[in-house]
C-alpha positions in Angstrom: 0.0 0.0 0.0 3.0 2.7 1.0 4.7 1.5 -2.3 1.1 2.6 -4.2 0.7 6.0 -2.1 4.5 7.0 -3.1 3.9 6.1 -6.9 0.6 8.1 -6.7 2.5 11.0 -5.2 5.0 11.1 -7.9 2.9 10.7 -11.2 0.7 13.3 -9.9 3.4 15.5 -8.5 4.7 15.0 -12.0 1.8 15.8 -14.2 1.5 19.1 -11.6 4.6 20.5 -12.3 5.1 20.0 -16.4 1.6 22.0 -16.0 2.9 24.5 -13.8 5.7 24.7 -16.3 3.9 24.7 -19.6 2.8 28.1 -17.7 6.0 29.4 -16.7 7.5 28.5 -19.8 5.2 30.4 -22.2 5.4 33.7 -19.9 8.8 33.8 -20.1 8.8 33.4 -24.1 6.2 36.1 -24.1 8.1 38.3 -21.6 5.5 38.2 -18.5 7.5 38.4 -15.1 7.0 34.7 -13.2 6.9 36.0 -9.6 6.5 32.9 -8.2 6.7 28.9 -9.3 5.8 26.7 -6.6 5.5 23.1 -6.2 3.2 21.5 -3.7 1.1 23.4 -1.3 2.4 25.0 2.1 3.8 24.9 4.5 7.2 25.7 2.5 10.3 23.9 3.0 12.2 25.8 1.0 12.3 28.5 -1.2 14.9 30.8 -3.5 14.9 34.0 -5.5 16.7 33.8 -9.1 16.5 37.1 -11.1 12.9 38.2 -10.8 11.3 34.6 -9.9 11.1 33.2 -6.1 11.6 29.5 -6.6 9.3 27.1 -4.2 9.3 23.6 -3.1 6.0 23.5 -0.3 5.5 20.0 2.1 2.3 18.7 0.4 3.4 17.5 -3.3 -0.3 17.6 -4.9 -0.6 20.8 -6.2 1.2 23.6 -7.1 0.7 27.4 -8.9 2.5 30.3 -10.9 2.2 33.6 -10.0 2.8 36.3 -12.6 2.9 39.9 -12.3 -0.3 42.1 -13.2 -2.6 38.3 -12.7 -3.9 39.8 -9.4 -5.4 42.8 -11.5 -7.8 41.2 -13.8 -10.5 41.8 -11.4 -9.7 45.2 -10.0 -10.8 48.7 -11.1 -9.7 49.9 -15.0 -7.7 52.6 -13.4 -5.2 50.7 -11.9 -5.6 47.7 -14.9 -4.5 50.9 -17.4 -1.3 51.8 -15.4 -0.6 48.0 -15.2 -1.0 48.0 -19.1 2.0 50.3 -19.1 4.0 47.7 -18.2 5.9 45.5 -20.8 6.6 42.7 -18.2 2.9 42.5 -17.0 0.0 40.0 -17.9 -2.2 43.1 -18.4 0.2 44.8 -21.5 0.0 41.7 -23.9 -2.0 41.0 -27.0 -4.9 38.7 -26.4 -3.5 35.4 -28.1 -0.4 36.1 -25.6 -2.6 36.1 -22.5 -4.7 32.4 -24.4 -1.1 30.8 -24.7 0.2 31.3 -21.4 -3.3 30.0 -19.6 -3.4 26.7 -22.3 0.4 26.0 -21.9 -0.5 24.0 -18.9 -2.6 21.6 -21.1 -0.2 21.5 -24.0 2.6 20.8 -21.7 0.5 18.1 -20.6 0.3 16.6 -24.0 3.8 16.7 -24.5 4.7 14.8 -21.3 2.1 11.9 -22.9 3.6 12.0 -26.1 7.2 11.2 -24.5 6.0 9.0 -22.3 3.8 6.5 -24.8 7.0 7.1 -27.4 9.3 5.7 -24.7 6.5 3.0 -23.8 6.1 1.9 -27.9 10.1 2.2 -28.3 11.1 -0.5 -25.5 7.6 -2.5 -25.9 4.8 -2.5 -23.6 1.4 -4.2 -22.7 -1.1 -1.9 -23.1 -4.5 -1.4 -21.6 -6.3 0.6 -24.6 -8.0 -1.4 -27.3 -6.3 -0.4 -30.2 -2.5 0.2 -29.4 -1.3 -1.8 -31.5 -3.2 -0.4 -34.7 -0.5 2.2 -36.4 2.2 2.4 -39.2 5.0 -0.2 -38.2 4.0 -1.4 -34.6 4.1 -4.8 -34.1 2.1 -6.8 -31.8 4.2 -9.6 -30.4 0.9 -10.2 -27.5 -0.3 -13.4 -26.8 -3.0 -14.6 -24.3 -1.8 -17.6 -22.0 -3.6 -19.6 -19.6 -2.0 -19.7 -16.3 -4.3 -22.0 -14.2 -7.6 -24.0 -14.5 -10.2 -24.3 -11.8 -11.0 -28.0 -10.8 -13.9 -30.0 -12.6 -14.3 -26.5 -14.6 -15.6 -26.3 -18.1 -12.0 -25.3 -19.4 -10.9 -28.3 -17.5 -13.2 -30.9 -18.8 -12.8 -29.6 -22.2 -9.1 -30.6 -22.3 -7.5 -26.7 -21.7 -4.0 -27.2 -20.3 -1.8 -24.2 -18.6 0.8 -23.2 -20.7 -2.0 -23.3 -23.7 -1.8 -19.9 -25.8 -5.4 -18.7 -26.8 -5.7 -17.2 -30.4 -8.6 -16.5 -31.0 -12.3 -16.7 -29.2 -15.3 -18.0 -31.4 -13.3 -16.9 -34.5 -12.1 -13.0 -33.1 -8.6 -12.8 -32.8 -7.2 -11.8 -29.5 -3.9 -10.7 -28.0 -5.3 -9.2 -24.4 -6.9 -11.3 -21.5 -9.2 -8.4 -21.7 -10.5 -9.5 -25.1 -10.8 -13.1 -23.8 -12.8 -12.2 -20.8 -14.9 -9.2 -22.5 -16.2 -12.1 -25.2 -16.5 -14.9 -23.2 -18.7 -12.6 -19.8 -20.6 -11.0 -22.4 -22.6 -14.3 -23.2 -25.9 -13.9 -21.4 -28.3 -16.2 -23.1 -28.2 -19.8 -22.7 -28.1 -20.6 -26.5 -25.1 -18.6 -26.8 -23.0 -19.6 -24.1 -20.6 -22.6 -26.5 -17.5 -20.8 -26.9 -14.9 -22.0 -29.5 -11.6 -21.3 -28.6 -8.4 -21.8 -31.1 -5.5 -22.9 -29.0 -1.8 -22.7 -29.5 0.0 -25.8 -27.8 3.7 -26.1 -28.3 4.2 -25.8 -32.0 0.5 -27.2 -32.9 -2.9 -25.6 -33.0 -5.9 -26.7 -31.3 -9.8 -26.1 -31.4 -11.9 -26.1 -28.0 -15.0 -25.9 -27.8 -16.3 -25.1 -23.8 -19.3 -24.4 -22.3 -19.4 -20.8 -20.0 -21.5 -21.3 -17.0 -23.1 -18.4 -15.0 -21.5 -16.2 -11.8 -21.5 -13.8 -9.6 -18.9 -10.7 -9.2 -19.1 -7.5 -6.9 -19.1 -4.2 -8.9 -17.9 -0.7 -7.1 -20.8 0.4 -6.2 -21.6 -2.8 -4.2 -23.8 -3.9 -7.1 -23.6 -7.8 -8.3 -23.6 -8.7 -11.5 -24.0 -12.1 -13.8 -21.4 -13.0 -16.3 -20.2 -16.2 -18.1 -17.0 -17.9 -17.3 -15.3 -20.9 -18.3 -13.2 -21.3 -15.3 -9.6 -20.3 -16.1 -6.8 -17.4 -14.9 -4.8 -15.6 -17.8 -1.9 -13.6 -18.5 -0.6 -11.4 -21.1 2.4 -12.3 -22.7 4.9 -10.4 -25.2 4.7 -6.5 -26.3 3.8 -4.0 -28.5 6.9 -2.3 -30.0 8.2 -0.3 -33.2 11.3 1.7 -34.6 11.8 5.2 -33.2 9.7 6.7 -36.0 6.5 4.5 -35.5 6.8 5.0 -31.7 7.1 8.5 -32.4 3.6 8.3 -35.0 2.1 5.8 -32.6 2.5 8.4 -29.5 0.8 10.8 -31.0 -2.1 8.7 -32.0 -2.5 7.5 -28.9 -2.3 10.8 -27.6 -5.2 11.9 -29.8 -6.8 8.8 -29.3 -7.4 9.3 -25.4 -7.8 12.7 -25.6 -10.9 12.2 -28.2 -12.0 9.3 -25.3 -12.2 11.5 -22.7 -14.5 14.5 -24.2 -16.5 11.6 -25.4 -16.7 10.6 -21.5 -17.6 13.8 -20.1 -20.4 14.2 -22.6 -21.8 11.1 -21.7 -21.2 11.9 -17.8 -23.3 15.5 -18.5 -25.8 13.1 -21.3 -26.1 10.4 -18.2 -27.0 13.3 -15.5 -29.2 15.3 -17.8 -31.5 12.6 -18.8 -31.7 9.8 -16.5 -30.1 11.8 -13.5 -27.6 9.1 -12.9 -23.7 8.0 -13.0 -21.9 5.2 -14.6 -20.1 3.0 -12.2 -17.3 2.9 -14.3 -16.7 6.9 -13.3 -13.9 7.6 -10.8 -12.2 10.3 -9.0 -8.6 10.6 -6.9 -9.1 7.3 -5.1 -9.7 6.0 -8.4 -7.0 6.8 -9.5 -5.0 5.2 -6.7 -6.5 2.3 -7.5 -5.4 2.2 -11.2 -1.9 3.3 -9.9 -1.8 0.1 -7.1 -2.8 -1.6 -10.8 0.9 -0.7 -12.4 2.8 -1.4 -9.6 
C-alpha cells in the first residue's frame, strides 16, 4: 500500500509540475515576469529567488501554482488595470492570443509529457490497456493470451485446456489481451449462446476447444452484483507491443489523440447520463480511483 501512495504521489506531482511549467515557460517566451513557481502546497520547506522569480518547493506534493505579475489585476478597477498595461513585463500589456497561450500552456505541456511517455513506452515495448494500441504504421504486436491456471472440474478443465495453452482466438475473433478473452466470453448472457470455441496454440501445434461458459456472480464498485459467463480459467498477457523510433514517435501521438478524443466523449456522456436519466456510470472515478489504477501498475 505505501509503495502505491509514493507512486501516486509522484505521477501526480509530476503531471503538476510539467503544467505549472507549460505556464511558466510560455510567460517567459512572451516576456510576463513569473513572480513565483511553486511546487506543492504550504507549508514551505524551501524557497529561492533567481533574477525576478522566487523558486518554491512546499511539504504537500499535490498541487502547485504560478504567479505572474499584473494576474492579481484582472478583477480590479480599469484605473489601476490601465497603469498596469503600461507595463511591458505585466499580464495586463499583452496581446490577447499572448494572455490564451500562457493559460493553455499548462494543457499543451501536458500533451507533451504523454507524447514522450507513450514514445518511450512503444520504443522499448509494452502491454497496453487501450484497445487499439497496437493499430498504427509499423507497430508490431508480439501479445499473446496464455492460460495460467484452471479451476478444478471447470468447463475449461473438462474440455481438455492445459496451462501453458496460448489462446488465439475466441469463437473466430482474434485476440492478444486477457481483456478481449474475458470481455467475449462474460458478455454471453443467453443460454443458447454460451458454447464458446476457442483456437488454441500448444507447443508448436494448434488446437480447437469448444467449452461451455456457465453463470457467476462478481461485486461491482458500487456494491452492485452482477452475472457474467465464465469458463473457469486465470490468464496472462504475454509479449509487447513495440516499433522503430519513427513508429513510436507516429504511434505516441495517436495514442495521444486517441485518449484525448475518449475522454471529451466521456464527459459528454457523464453530463448526457445526469441530464436525462439523473444518474452516473459505475465505471466513473475520482482521486481514489486513481490510486487504484496506480496500485494496478505497480
Amino acid at each position: 500500500m505505501l509503495l502505491t501512495v509514493l507512486a501516486f504521489v509522484f505521477v501526480f506531482g509530476m503531471l503538476v509540475f510539467v503544467h505549472e511549467l507549460g505556464h511558466f515557460l510560455a510567460a517567459k517566451w512572451t516576456g510576463v515576469t513569473v513572480e513565483t513557481f511553486a511546487f506543492g502546497f504550504p507549508p514551505n520547506i524551501f524557497s529561492k529567488k533567481v533574477g525576478e522569480t522566487t523558486y518554491r518547493v512546499n511539504a504537500i506534493p499535490l498541487g502547485g501554482y504560478v504567479t505572474l505579475l499584473g494576474e492579481e489585476l484582472l478583477d480590479d478597477n480599469e484605473a489601476i488595470k490601465k497603469s498596469e498595461t503600461q507595463n511591458p513585463k505585466s499580464l495586463l500589456s499583452k496581446e490577447p492570443w499572448q494572455v490564451i497561450l500562457i493559460m493553455i500552456s499548462g494543457v499543451v505541456m501536458n500533451a507533451v509529457l504523454a507524447v514522450l511517455l507513450f514514445f518511450i513506452c512503444y520504443a522499448i515495448g509494452f502491454q497496453p490497456i487501450i484497445d487499439g494500441a497496437a493499430d498504427f504504421a509499423g507497430i508490431k504486436n508480439d501479445m499473446k493470451v496464455k492460460v495460467t491456471d484452471i479451476e478444478k472440474d471447470s468447463p475449461a478443465a473438462k474440455s481438455g485446456l492445459l496451462p501453458s495453452d496460448y489462446i488465439l482466438s475466441v469463437d473466430g475473433k482474434k485476440v492478444s489481451s486477457n481483456d478481449q478473452v474475458v470481455a467475449i466470453i462474460s458478455e454471453k448472457t443467453n443460454p443458447a449462446t454460451t458454447k464458446t470455441i476457442l483456437e488454441i496454440q500448444r507447443g508448436s501445434g494448434k488446437l480447437t476447444k469448444e467449452v461451455t461458459a456457465y453463470k457467476s456472480k462478481i461485486k461491482l464498485a458500487n456494491g452492485l452484483e452482477q452475472d457474467i459467463s465464465r469458463i473457469g480459467i486465470t490468464l496472462e498477457n504475454t509479449g509487447f507491443v513495440h516499433g522503430d523510433l519513427l513508429a513510436s514517435f507516429g504511434a505516441a501521438v495517436g495514442m495521444v489523440w486517441r485518449v484525448t478524443v475518449l475522454t471529451f466523449e466521456g464527459i459528454i456522456s457523464l453530463f448526457r447520463q445526469l441530464l436525462f436519466h439523473f444518474q452516473i456510470s459505475n465505471q466513473v472515478s475520482g482521486p481514489v480511483g486513481i490510486v487504484v489504477m496506480t496500485n494496478y501498475f505497480v
